[in-house]
C-alpha positions as CSV (number, residue, x, y, z in Angstrom):
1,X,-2.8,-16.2,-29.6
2,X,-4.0,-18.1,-26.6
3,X,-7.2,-17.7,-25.4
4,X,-5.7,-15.9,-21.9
5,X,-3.5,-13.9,-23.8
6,X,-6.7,-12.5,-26.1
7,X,-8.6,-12.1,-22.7
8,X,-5.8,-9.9,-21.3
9,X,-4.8,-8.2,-24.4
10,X,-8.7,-7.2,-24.9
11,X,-8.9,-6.3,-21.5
12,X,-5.7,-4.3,-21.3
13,X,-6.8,-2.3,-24.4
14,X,-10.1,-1.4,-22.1
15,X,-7.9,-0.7,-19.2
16,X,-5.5,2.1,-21.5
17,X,-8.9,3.9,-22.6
18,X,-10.0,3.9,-19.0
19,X,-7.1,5.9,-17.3
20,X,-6.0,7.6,-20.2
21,X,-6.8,10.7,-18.5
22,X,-5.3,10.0,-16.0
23,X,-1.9,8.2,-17.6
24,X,-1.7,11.6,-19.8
25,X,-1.8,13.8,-17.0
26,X,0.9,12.0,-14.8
27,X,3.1,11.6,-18.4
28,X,3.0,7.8,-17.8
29,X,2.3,4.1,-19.2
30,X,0.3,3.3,-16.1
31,X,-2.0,5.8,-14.2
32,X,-0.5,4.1,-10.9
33,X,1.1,5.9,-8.3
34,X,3.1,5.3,-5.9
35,X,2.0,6.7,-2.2
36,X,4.7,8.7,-0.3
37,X,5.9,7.1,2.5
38,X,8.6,9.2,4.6
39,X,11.9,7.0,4.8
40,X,10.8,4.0,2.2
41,X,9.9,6.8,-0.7
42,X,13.5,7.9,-1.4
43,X,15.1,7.8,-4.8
44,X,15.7,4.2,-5.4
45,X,11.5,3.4,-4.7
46,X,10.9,6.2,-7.0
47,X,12.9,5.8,-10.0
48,X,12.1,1.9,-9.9
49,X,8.3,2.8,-10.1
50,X,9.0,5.5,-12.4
51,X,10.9,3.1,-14.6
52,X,8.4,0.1,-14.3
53,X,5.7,2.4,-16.1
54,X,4.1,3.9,-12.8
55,X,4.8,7.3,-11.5
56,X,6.9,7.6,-8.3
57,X,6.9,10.0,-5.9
58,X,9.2,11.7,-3.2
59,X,7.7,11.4,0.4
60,X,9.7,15.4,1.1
61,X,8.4,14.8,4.9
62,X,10.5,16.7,7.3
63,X,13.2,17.5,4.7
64,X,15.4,20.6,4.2
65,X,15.9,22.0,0.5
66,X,19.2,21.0,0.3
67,X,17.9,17.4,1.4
68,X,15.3,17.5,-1.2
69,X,17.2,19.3,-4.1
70,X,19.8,15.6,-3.4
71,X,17.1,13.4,-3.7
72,X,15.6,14.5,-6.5
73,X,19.2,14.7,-8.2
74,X,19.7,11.0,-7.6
75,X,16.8,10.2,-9.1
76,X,17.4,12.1,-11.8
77,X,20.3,10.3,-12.2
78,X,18.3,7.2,-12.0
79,X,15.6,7.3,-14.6
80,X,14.5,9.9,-17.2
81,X,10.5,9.0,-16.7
82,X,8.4,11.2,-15.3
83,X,8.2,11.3,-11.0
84,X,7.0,13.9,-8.6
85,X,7.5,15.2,-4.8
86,X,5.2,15.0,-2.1
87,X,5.8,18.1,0.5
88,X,3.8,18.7,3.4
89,X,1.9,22.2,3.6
90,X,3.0,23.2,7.2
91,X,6.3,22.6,6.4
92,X,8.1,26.0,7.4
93,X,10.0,26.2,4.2
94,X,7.0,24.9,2.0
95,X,8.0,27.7,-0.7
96,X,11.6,26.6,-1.1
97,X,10.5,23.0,-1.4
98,X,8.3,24.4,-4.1
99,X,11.2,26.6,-5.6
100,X,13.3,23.8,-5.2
101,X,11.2,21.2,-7.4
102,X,11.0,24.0,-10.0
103,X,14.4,24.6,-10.6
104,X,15.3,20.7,-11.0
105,X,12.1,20.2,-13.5
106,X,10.0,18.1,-11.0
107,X,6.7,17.8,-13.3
108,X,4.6,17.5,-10.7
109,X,4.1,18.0,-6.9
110,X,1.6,17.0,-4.7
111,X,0.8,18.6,-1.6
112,X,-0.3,17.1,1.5
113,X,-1.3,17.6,5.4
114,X,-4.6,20.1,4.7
115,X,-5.9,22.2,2.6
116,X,-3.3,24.3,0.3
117,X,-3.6,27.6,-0.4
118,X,-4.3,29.1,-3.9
119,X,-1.4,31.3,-4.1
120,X,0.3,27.9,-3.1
121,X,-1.1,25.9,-6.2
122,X,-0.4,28.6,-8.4
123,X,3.5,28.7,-7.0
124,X,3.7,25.3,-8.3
125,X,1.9,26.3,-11.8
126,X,4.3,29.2,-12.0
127,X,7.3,26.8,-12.0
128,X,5.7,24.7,-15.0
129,X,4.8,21.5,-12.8
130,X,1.1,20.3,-12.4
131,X,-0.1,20.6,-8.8
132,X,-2.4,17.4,-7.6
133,X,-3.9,17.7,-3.7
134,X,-5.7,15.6,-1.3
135,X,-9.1,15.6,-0.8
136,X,-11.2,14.0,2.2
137,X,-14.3,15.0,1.4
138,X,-16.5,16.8,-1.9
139,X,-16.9,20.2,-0.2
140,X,-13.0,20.2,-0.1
141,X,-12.6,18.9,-3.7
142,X,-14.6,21.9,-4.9
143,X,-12.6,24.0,-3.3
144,X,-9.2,23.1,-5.1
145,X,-11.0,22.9,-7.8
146,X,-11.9,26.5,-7.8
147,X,-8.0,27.2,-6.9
148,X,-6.6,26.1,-10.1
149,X,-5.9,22.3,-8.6
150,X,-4.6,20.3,-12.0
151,X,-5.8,16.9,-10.1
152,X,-7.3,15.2,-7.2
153,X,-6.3,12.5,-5.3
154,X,-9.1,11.1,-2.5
155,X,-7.9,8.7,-0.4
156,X,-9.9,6.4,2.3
157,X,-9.3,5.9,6.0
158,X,-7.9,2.6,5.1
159,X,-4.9,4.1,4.0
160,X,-1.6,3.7,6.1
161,X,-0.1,6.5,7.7
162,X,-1.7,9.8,8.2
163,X,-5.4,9.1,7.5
164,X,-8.9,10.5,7.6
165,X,-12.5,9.0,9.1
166,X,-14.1,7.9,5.4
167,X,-13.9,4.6,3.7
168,X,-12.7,4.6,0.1
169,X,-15.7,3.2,-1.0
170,X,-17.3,5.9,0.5
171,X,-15.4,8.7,-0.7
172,X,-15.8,7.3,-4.3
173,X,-19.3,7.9,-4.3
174,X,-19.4,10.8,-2.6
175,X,-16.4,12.7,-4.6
176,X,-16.4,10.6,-8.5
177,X,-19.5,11.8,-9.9
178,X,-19.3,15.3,-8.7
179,X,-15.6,16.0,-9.7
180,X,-15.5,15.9,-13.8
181,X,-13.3,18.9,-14.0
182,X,-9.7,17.3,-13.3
183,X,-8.4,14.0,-13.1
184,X,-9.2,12.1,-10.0
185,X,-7.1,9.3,-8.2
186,X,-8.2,6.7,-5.3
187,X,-6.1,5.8,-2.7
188,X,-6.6,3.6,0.4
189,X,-6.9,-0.2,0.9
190,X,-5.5,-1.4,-2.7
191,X,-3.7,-3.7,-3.0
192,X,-5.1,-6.1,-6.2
193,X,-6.1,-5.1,-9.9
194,X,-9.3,-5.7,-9.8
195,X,-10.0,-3.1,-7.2
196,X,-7.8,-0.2,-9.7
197,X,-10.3,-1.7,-12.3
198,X,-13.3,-1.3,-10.3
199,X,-12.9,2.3,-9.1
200,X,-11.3,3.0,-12.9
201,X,-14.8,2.4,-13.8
202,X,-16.6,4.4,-11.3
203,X,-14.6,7.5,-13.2
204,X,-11.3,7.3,-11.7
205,X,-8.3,8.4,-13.6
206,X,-6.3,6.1,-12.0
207,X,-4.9,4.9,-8.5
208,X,-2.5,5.4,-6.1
209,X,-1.0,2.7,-3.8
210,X,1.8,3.0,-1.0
211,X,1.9,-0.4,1.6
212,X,2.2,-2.8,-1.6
213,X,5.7,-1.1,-2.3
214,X,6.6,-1.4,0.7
215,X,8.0,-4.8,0.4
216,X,9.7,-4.4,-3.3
217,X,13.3,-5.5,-3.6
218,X,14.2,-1.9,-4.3
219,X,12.3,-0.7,-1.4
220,X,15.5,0.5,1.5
221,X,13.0,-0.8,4.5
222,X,14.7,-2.5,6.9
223,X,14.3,-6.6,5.9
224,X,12.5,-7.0,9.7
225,X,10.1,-4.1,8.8
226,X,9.2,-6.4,5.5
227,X,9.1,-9.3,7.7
228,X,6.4,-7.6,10.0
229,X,4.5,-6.7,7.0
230,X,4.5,-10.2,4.8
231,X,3.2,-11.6,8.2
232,X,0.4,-9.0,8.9
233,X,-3.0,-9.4,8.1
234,X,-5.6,-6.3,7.0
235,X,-7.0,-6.6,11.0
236,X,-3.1,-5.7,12.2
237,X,-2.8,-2.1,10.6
238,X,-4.9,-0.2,13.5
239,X,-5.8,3.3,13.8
240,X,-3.8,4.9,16.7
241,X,-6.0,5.1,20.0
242,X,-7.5,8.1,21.7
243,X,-8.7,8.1,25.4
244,X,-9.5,11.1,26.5
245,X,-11.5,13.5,24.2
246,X,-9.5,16.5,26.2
247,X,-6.4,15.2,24.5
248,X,-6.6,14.8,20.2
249,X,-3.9,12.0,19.0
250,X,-3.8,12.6,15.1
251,X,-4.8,9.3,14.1
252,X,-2.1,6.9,12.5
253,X,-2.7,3.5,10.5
254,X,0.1,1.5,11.6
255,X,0.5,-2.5,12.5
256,X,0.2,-3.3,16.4
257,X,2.8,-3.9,18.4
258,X,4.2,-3.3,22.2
259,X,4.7,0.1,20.9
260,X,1.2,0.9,20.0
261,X,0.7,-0.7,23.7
262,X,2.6,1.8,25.3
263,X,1.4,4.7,23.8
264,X,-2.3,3.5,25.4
265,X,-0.3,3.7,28.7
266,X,1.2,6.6,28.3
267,X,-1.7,8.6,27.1
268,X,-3.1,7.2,30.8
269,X,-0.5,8.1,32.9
270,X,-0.4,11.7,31.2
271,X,-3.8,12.4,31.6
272,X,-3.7,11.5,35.3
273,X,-1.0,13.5,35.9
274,X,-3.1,16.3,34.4
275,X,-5.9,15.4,36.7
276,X,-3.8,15.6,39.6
277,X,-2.5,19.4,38.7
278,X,0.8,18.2,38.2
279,X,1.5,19.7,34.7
280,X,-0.6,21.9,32.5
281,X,-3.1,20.6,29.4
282,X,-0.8,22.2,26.9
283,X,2.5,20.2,28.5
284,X,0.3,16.8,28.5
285,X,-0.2,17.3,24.9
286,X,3.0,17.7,23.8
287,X,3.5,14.7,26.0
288,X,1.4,13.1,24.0
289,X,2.5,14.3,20.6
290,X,5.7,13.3,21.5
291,X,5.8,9.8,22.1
292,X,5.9,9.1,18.4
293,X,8.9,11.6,17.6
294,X,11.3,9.6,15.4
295,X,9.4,6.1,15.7
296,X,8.4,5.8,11.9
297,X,12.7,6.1,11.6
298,X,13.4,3.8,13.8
299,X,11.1,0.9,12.6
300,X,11.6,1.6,8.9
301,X,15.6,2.1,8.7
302,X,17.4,0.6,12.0
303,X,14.3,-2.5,12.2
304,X,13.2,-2.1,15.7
305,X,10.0,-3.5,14.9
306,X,8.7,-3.3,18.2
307,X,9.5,-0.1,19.9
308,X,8.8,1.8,15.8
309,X,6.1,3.0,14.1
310,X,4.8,0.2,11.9
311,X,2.7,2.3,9.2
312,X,0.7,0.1,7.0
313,X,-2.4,0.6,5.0
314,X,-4.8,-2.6,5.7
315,X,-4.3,-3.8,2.0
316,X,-0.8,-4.7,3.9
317,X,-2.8,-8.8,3.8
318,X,-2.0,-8.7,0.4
319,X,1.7,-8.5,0.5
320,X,2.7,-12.2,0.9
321,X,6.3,-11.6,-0.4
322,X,9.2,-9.5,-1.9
323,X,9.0,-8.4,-5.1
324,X,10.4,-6.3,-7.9
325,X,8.6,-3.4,-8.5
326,X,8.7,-4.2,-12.2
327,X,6.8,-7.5,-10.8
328,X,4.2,-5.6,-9.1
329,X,2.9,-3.1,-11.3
330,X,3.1,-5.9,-14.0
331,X,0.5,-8.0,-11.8
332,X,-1.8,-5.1,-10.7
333,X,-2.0,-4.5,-14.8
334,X,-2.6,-7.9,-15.7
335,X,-4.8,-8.1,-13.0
336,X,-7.1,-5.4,-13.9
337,X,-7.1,-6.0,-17.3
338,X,-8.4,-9.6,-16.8
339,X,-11.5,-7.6,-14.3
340,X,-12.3,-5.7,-17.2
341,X,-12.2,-8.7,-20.1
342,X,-14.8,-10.3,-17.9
343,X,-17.0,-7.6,-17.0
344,X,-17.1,-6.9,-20.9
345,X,-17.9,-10.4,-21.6
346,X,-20.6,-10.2,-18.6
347,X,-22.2,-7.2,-21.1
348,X,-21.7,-9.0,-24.1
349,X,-23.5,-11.8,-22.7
350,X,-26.4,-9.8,-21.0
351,X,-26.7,-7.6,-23.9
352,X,-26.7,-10.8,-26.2
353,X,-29.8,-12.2,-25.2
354,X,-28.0,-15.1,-23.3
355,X,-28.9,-15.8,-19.6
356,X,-26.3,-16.2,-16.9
357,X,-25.2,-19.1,-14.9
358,X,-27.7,-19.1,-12.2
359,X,-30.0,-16.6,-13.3
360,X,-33.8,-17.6,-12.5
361,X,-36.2,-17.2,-15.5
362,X,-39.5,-15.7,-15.5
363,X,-40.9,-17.7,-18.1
């Protein structure tokens, strides 16, 4: 064996003991998942990740039961691994989505978009699936832990999409050492190995990652919306802007473009027509809220990559090019498992008596 094959075979070996917890809950080689992304998390994302050793998962979104019950179906159809369904918690048919994943043998469903209810976690329990939730902060984590949560996932505002106001570095800290009782994933700003390995041995149970499967030959996104996002750098995916305190935007991660622009504009010459008694607060809000309605759709599926939503997490500087997904989970494993070799041979070395390259003696 050669001496980068022992390296990542010892590392490797490290990396299986590390997210075993994790890898045993999700029913999977790898404790990676992949993040739900409404429109590029469909069936053919899902069972490719799924079949590469990761666990994929349904971005629900905005869809109906009967829309859901399909896509779960085809990917059924398309691997026999284990996968799970994102749904959004203010969806007004939240326990048919729920019913809906039970009846087809989902294993596990994750629930986004706020803080779920207990009797809501327990619906899930009730149909035999393991119920994992999002949490932004440790006062939040305690509280699904105390509602029967099966795991945790805490993800950092550099996440794309939908985000909150802490740092994944931050949130690590804050949320690892005080959450022993279920498994915990990070999300937010991955893109490379070495950072699954690093938060794997902070305590994680393993990591989930959305903007570096964006760009995966089996990903449906529109071949411009991979252009925009093999060109983008970690500076491009921007938080949506809010100018008036008056009016809340829900803040968005998404790459800038005249789109982002206009919304700045709009936002303006809402407000001042607000000012000037020409419509009511609650109409200017809407206004507001609206501007977005069907962008994500329009950048991801039909390409227009300037008047869309470009949602990207800022790890999007580390997709330089399309790949298979098999490809990509293959080089975030090898990746981490060549962070871990090292940092054992870093202990075996300090433990060993044997001074580091640089280190200054105090002889």
């Amino acid at each position: 064996m050669q001496p980068d094959e022992r390296a990542r075979s010892a590392g490797r070996s490290h990396l299986e003991t590390l997210w075993r917890r994790g890898s045993d809950l999700l029913g999977t080689e790898y404790a990676i998942l992949g993040g739900a992304m409404t429109w590029v998390s469909e069936h053919t994302l899902v069972s490719a990740i799924s079949n590469a050793g990761g666990f994929g998962v349904i971005a629900s979104g905005a869809m109906s039961p009967a829309l859901l019950d399909e896509q779960i179906a085809r990917t059924l159809d398309a691997t026999d691994k284990p996968f799970g369904v994102n749904v959004i918690i203010m969806h007004p048919e939240l326990d048919a989505l729920i019913d809906m994943c039970g009846s087809r043998g989902v294993t596990h469903v994750v629930l986004a978009g706020g803080l779920p209810a207990r009797a809501t976690i327990e619906r899930i329990k009730d149909c035999g699936a393991k119920a994992l939730a999002f949490a932004p902060a440790r006062v939040v984590a305690r509280k699904l832990v105390r509602a029967g949560i099966d795991a945790l996932i805490i993800e950092g505002m550099e996440a794309g999409g939908h985000t909150g106001p802490v740092a994944t570095s931050v949130l690590v800290q804050e949320i690892l050492p005080e959450v022993e009782e279920v498994p915990v994933f990070v999300a937010g700003g991955i893109g490379r190995g070495e950072a699954i390995a690093m938060y794997l041995e902070m305590g994680a149970a393993g990591c989930q990652l959305g903007t570096r499967f964006v760009c995966a030959t089996e990903s449906i996104a529109h071949p411009d919306f991979k252009k925009a996002f093999i060109r983008a750098h970690a500076r491009d995916a921007v938080l949506s802007a809010q100018i008036d305190p008056e009016f809340s935007v829900i803040p968005v991660r998404a790459l800038a473009n005249a789109a982002t622009k206009r919304f700045v504009e709009t936002q303006r010459a809402v407000i001042a027509r607000y000012r000037a008694a020409e419509i009511s607060q609650r109409d200017a809000q809407l206004e507001i809220e609206r501007f977005w309605a069907g962008a994500l759709r329009r950048a991801v599926v039909e390409g227009d990559i300037e008047n869309g939503s470009l949602m990207a997490g800022q790890s999007v500087g580390m997709v330089t090019r399309e790949q298979s997904v098999k490809a990509i989970i293959n080089e975030l494993v090898d990746d981490a498992s060549r962070a871990l070799h090292r940092s054992e041979k870093l202990g075996s070395t300090e433990a060993g008596g044997v001074p580091m390259i640089g280190a200054v003696s105090t002889a």
